[in-house]
N, C-alpha and C positions, 0 to 999 in steps of 0.2 A: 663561635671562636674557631682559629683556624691558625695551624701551627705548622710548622715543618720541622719531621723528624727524624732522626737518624738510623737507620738497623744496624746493631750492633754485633757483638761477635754473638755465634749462636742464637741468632734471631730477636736477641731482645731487643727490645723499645723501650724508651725510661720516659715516663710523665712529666711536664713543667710540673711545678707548684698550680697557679695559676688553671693550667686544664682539670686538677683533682679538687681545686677548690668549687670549679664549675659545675663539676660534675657534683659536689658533693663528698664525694671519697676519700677517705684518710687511709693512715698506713693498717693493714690487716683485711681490711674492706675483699669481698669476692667483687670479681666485675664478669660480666656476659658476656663474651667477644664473638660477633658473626660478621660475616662479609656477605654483603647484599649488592650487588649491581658494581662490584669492582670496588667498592667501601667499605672500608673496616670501621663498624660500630659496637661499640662499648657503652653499656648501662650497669651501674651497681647493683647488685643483688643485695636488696634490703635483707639485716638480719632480720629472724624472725622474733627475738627475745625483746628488738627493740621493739616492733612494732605492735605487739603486746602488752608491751608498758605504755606505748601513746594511745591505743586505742579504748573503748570505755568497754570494760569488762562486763560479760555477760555470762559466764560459767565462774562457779570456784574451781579449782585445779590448783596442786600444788607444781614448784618447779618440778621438782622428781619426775611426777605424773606429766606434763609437760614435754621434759626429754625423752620420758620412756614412750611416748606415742612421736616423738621423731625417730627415734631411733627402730621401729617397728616399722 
């Protein structure tokens, strides 16, 4: 997909609809931003809570326990 868009005051950039649903991303979402070869690329940074709940559990841990080993 392939859009043109505006820089705004103080450097923002604002998302179609449309590129955040491409991407994946809703409102709250981290994204990655690098520039590579004069390209600005953007990936979402999966949370990690979700992909704990899709994945098939192999340890017990409570949430507590969970946070306290991110936050460490």
């Amino acid at each position: 997909m392939k859009t043109i868009l505006k820089i705004c005051r103080k450097g923002a950039i604002y998302l179609s609809k449309k590129i955040l649903e491409s991407l994946g991303a809703q409102e709250g979402d981290h994204l990655s931003v690098k520039v590579e070869n004069g390209k600005l690329i953007l990936e979402v940074i999966p949370d990690p809570l979700l992909l704990a709940a899709r994945t098939k559990k192999w340890a017990w841990t409570t949430v507590e326990e969970f946070e306290k080993g991110i936050r460490a």
